[in-house]
PDB file of N, CA, C, O and CB in Angstrom:
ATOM      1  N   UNK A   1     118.352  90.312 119.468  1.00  0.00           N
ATOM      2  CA  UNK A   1     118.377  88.915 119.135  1.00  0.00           C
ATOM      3  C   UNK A   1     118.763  88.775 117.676  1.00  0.00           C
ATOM      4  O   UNK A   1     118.310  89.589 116.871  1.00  0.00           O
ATOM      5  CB  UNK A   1     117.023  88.250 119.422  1.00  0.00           C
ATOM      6  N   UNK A   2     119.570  87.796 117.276  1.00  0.00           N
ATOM      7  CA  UNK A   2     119.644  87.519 116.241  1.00  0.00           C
ATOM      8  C   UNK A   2     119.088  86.407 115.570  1.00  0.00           C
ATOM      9  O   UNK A   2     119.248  85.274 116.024  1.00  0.00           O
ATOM     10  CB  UNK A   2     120.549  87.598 116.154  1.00  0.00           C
ATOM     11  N   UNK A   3     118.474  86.611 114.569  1.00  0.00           N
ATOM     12  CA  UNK A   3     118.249  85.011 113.817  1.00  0.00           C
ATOM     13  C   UNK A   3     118.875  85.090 112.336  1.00  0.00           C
ATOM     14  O   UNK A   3     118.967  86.147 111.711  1.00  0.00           O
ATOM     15  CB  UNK A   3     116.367  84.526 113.618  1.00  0.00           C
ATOM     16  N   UNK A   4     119.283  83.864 111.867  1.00  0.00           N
ATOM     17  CA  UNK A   4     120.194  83.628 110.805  1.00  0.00           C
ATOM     18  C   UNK A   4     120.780  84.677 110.156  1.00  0.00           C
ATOM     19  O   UNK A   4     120.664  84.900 108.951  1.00  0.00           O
ATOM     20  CB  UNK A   4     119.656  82.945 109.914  1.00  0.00           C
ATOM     21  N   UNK A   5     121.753  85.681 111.368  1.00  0.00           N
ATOM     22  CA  UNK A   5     123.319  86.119 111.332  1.00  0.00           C
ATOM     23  C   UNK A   5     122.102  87.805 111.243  1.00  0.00           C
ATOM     24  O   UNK A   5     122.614  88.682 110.546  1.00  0.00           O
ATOM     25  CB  UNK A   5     124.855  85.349 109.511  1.00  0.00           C
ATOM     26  N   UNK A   6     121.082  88.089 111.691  1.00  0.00           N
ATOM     27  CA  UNK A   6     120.841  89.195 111.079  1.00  0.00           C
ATOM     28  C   UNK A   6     119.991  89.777 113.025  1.00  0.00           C
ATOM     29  O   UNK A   6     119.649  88.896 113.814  1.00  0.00           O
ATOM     30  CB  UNK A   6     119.703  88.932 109.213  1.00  0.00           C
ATOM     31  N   UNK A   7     119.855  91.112 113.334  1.00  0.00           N
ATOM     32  CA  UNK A   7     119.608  91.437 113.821  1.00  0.00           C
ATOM     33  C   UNK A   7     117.598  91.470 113.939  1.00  0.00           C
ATOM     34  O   UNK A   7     117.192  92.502 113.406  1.00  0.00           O
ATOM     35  CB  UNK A   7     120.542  92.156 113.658  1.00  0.00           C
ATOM     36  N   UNK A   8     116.837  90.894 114.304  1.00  0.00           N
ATOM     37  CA  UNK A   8     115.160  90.705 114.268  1.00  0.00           C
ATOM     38  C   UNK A   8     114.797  91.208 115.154  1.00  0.00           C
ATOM     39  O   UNK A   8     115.292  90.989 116.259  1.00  0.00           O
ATOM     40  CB  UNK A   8     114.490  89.453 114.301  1.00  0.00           C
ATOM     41  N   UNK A   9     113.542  92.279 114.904  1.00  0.00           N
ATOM     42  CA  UNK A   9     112.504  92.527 116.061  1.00  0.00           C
ATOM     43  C   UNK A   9     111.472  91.774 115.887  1.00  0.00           C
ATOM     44  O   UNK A   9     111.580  90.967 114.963  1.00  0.00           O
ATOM     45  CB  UNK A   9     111.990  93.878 116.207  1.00  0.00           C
ATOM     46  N   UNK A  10     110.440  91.770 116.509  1.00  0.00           N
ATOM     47  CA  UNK A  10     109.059  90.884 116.555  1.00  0.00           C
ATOM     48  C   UNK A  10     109.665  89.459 117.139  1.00  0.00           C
ATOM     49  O   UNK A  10     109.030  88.454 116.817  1.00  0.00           O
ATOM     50  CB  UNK A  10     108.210  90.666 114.806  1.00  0.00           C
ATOM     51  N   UNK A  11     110.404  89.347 117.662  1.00  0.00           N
ATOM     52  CA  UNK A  11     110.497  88.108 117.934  1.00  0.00           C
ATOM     53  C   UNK A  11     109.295  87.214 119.118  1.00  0.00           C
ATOM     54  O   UNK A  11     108.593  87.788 119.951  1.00  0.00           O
ATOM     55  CB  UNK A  11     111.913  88.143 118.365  1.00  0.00           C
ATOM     56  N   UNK A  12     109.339  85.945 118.907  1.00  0.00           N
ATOM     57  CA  UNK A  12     108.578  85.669 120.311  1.00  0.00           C
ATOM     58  C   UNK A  12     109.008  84.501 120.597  1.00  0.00           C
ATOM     59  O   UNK A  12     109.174  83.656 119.718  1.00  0.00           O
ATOM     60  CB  UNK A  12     107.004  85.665 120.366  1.00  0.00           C
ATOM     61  N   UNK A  13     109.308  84.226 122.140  1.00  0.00           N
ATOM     62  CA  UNK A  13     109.970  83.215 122.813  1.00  0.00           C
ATOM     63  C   UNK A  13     109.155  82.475 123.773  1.00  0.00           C
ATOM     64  O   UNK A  13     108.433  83.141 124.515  1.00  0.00           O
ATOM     65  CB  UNK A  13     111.063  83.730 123.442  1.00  0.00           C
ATOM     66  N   UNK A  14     109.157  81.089 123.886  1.00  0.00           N
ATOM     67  CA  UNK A  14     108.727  80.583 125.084  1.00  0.00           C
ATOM     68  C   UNK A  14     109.246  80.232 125.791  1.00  0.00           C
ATOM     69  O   UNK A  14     109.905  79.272 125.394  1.00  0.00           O
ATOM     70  CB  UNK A  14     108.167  79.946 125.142  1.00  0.00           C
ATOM     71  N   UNK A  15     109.493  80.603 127.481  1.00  0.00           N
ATOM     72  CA  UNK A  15     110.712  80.568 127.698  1.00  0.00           C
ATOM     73  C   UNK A  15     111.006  79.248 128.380  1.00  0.00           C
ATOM     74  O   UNK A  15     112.095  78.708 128.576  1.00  0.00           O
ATOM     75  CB  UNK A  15     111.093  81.710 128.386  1.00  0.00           C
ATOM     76  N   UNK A  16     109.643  78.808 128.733  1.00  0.00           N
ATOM     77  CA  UNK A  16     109.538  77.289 129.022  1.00  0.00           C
ATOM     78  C   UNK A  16     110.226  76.361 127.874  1.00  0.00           C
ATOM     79  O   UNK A  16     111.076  75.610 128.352  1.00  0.00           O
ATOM     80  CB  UNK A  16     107.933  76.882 129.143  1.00  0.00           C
ATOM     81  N   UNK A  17     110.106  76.281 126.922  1.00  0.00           N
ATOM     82  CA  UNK A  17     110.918  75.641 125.853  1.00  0.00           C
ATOM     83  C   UNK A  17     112.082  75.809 125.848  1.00  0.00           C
ATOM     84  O   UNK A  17     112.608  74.931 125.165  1.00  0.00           O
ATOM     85  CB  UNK A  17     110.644  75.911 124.734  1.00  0.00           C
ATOM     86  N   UNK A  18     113.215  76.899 126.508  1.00  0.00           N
ATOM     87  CA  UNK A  18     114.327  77.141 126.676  1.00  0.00           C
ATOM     88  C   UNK A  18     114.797  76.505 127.929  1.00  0.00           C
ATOM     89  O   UNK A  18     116.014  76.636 128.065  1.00  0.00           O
ATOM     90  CB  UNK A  18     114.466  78.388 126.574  1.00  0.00           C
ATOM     91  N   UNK A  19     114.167  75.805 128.963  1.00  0.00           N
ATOM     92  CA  UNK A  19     114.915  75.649 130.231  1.00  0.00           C
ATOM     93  C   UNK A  19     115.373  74.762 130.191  1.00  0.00           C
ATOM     94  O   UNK A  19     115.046  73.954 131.060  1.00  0.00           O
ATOM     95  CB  UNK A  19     114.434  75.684 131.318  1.00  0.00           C
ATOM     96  N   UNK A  20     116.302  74.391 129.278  1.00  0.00           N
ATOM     97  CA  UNK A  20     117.280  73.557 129.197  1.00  0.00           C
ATOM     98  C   UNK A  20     118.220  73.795 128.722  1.00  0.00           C
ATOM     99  O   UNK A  20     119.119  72.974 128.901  1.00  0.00           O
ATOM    100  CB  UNK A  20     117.086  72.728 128.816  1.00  0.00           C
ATOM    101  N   UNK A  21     118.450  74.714 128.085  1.00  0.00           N
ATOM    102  CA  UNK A  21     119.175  75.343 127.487  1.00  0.00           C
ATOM    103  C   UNK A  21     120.265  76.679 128.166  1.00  0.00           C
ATOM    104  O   UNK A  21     119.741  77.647 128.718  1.00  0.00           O
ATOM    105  CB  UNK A  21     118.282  75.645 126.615  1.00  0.00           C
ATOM    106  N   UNK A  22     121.652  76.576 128.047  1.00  0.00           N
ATOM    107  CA  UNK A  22     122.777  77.302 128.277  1.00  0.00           C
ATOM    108  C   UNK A  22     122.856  78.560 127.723  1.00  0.00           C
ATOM    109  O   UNK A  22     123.780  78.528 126.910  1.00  0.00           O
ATOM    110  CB  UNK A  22     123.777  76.660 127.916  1.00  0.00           C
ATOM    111  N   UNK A  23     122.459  79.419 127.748  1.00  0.00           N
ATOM    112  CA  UNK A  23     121.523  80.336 126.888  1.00  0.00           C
ATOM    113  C   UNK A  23     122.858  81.351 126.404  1.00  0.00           C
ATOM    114  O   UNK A  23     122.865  81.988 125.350  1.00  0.00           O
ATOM    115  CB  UNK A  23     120.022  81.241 127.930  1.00  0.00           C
ATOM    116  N   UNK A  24     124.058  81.344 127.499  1.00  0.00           N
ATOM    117  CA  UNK A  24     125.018  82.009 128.055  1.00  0.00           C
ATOM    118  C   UNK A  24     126.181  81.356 127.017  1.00  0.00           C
ATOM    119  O   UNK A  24     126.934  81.931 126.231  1.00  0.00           O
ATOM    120  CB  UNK A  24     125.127  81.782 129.749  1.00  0.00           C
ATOM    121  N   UNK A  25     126.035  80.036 127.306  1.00  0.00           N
ATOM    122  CA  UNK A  25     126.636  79.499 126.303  1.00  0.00           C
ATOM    123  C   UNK A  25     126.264  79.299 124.469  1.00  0.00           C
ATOM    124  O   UNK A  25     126.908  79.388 123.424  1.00  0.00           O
ATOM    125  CB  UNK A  25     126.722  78.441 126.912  1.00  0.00           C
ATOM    126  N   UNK A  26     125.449  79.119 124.699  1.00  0.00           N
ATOM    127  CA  UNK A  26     124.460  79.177 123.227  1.00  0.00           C
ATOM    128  C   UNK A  26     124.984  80.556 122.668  1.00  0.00           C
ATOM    129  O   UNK A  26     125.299  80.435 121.484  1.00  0.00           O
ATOM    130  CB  UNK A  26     122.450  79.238 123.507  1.00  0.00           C
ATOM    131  N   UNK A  27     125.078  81.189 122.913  1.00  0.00           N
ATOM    132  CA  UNK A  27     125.447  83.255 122.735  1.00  0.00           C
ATOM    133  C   UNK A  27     126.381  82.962 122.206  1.00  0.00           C
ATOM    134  O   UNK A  27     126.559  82.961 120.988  1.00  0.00           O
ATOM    135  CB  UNK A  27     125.817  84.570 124.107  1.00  0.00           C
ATOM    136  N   UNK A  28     127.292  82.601 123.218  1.00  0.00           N
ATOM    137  CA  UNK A  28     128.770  82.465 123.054  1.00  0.00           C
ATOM    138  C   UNK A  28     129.426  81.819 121.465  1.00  0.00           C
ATOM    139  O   UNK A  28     130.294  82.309 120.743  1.00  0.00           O
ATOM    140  CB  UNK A  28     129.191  81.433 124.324  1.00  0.00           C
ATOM    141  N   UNK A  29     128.705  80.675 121.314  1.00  0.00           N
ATOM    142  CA  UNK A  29     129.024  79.683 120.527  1.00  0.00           C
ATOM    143  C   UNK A  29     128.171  79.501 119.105  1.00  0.00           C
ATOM    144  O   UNK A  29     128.241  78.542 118.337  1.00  0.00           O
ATOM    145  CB  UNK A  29     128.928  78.562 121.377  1.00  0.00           C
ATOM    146  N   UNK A  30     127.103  81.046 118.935  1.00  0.00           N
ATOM    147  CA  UNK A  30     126.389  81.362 117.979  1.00  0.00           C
ATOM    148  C   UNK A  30     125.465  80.029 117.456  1.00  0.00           C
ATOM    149  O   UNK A  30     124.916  79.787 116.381  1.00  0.00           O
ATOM    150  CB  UNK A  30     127.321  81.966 116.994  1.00  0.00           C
ATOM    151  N   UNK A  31     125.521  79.605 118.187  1.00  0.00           N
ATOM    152  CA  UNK A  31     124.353  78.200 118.376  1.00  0.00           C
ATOM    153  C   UNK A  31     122.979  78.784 118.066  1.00  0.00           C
ATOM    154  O   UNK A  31     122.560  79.749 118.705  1.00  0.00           O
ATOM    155  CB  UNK A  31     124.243  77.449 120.172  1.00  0.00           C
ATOM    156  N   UNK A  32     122.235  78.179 117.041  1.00  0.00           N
ATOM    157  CA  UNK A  32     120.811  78.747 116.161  1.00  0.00           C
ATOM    158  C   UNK A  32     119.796  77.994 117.110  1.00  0.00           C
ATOM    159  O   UNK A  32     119.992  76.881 117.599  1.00  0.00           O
ATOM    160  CB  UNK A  32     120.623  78.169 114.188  1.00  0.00           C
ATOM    161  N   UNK A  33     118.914  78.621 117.251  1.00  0.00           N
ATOM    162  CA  UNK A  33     118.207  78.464 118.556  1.00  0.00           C
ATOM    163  C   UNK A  33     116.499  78.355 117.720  1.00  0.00           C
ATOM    164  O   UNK A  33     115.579  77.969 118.441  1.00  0.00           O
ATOM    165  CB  UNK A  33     118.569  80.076 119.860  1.00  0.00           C
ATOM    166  N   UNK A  34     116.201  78.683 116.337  1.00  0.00           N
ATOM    167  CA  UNK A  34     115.249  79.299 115.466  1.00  0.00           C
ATOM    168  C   UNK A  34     114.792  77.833 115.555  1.00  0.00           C
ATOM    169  O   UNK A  34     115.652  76.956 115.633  1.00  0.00           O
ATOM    170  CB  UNK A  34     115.668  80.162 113.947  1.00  0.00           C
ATOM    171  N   UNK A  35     113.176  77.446 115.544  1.00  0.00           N
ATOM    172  CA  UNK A  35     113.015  76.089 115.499  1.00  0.00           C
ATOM    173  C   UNK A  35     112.671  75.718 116.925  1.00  0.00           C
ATOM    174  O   UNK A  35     111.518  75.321 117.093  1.00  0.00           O
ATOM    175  CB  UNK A  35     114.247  75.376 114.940  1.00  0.00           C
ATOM    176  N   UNK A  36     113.454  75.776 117.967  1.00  0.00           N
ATOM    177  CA  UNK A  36     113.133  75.404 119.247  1.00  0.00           C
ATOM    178  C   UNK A  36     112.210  75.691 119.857  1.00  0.00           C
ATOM    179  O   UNK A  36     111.481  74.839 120.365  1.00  0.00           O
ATOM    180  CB  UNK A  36     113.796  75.612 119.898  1.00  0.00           C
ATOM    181  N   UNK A  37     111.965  77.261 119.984  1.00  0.00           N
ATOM    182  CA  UNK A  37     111.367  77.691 120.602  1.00  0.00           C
ATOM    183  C   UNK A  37     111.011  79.325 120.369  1.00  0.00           C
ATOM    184  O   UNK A  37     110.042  79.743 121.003  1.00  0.00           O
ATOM    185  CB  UNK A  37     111.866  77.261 121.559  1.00  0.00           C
ATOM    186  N   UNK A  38     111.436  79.885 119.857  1.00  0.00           N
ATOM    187  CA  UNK A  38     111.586  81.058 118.967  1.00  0.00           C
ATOM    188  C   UNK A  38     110.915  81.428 117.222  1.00  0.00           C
ATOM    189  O   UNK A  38     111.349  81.010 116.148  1.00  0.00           O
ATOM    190  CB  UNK A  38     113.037  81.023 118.913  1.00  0.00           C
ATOM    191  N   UNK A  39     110.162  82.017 117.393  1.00  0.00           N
ATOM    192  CA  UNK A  39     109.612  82.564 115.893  1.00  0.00           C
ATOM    193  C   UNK A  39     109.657  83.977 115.885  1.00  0.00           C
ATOM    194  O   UNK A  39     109.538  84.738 116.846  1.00  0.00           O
ATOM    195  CB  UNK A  39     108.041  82.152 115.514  1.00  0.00           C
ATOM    196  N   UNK A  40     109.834  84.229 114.751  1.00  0.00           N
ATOM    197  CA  UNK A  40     109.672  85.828 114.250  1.00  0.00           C
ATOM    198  C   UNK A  40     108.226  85.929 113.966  1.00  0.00           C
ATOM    199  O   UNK A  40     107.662  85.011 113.371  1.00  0.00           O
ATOM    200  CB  UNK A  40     110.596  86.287 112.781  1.00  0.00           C
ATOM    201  N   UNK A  41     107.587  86.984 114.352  1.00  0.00           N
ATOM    202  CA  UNK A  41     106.807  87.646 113.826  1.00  0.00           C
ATOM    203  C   UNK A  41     106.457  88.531 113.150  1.00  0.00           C
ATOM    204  O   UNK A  41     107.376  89.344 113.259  1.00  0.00           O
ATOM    205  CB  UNK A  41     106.542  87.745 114.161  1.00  0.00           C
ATOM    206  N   UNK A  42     105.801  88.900 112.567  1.00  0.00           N
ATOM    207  CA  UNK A  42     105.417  90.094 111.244  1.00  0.00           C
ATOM    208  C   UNK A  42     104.447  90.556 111.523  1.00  0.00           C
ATOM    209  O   UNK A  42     103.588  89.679 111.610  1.00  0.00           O
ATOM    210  CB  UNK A  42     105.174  89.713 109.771  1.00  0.00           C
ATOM    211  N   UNK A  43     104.000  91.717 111.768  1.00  0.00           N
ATOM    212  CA  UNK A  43     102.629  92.070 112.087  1.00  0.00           C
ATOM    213  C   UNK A  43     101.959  92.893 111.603  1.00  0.00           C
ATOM    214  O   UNK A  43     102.587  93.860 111.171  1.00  0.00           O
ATOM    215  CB  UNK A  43     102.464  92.335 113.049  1.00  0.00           C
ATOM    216  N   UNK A  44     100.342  92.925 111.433  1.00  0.00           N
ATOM    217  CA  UNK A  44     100.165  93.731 109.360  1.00  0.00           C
ATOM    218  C   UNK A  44     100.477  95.328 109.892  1.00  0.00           C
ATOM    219  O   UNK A  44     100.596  96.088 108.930  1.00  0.00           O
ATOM    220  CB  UNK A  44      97.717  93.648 108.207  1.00  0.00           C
ATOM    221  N   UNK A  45     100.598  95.842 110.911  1.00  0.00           N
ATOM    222  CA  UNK A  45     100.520  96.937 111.147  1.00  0.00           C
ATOM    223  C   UNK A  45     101.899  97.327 111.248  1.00  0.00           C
ATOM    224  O   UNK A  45     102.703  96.549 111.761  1.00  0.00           O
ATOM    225  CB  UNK A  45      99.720  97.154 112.124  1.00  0.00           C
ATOM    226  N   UNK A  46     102.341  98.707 110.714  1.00  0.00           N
ATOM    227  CA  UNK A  46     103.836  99.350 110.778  1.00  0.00           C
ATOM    228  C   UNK A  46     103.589 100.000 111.521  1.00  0.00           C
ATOM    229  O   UNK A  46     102.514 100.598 111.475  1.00  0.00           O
ATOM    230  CB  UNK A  46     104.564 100.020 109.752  1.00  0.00           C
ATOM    231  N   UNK A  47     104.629 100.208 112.726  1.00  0.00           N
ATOM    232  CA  UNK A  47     104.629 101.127 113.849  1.00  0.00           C
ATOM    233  C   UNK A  47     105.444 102.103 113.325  1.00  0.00           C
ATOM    234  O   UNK A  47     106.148 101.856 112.346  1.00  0.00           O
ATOM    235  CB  UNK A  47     105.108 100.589 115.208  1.00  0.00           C
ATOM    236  N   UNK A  48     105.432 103.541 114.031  1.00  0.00           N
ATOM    237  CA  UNK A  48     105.643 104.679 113.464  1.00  0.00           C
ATOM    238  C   UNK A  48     107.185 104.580 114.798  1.00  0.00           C
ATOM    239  O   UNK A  48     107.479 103.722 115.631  1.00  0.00           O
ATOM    240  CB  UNK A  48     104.078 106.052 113.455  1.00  0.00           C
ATOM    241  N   UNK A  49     107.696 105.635 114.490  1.00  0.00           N
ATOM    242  CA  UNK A  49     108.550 105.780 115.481  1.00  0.00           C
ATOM    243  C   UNK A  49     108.791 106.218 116.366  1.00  0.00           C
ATOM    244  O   UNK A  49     109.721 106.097 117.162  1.00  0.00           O
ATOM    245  CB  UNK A  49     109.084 105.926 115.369  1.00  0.00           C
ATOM    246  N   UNK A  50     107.391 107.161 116.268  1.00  0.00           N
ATOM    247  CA  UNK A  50     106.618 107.701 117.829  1.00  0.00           C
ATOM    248  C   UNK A  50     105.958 106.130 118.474  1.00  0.00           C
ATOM    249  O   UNK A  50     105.739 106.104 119.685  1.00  0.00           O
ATOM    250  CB  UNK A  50     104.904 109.167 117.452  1.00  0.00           C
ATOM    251  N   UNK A  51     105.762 105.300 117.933  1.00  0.00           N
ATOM    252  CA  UNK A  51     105.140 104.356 118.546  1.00  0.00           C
ATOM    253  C   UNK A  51     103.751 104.085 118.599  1.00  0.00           C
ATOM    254  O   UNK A  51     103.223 103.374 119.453  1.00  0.00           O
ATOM    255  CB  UNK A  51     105.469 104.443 119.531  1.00  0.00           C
ATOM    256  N   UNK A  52     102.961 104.868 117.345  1.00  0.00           N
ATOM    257  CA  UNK A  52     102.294 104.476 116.664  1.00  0.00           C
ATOM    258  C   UNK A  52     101.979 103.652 115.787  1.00  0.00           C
ATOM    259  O   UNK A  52     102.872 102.895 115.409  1.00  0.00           O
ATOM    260  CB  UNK A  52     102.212 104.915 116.503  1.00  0.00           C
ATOM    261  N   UNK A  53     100.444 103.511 115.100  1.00  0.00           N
ATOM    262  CA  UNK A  53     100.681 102.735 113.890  1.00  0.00           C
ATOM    263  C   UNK A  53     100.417 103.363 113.001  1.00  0.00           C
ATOM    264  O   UNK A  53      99.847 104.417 113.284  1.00  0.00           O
ATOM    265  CB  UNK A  53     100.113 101.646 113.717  1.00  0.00           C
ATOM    266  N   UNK A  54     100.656 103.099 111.595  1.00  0.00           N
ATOM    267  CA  UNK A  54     100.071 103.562 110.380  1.00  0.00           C
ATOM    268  C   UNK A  54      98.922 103.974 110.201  1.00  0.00           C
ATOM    269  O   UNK A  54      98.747 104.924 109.438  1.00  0.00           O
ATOM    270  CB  UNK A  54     100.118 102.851 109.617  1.00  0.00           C
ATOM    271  N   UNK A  55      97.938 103.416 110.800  1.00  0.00           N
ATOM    272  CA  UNK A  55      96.477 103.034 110.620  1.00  0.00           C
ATOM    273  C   UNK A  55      95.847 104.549 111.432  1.00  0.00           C
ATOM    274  O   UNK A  55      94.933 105.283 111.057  1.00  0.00           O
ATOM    275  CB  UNK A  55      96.009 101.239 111.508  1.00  0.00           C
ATOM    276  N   UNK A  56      96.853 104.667 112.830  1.00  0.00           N
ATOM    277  CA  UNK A  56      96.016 106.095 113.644  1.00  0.00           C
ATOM    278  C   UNK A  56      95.841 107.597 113.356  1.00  0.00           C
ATOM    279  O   UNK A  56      95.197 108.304 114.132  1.00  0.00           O
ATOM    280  CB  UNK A  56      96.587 106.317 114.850  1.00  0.00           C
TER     281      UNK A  56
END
C-alpha cells in the first residue's frame, strides 16, 4: 500500500468505509484514499526479522 507516494506497513483499513469505492480504479488513477478510511500505524514495539520483538 502506498500512502503519500511512499510504500507503508502498519497500515489499518476498514473495509466497510471502502464499499463504495472503485478500489481498481482508485489504483489506477493514484487517487489518495488516507483520511477515508485508512490510518497508519506505529507500534512501540520493533519487530525483528525473525518476527520477533525487541523486547523478547
Amino acid at each position: 500500500m502506498r500512502l503519500r507516494g511512499e510504500i507503508s506497513q502498519g497500515v489499518v483499513c476498514r473495509p466497510a468505509a471502502l464499499q463504495s469505492v472503485d478500489l481498481a480504479r482508485a489504483a489506477a488513477g493514484g487517487e489518495e484514499l488516507r483520511g477515508r478510511a485508512i490510518a497508519k500505524v506505529v507500534s512501540d514495539a520493533c519487530l525483528t526479522r525473525k518476527g520477533g520483538t525487541e523486547y523478547e
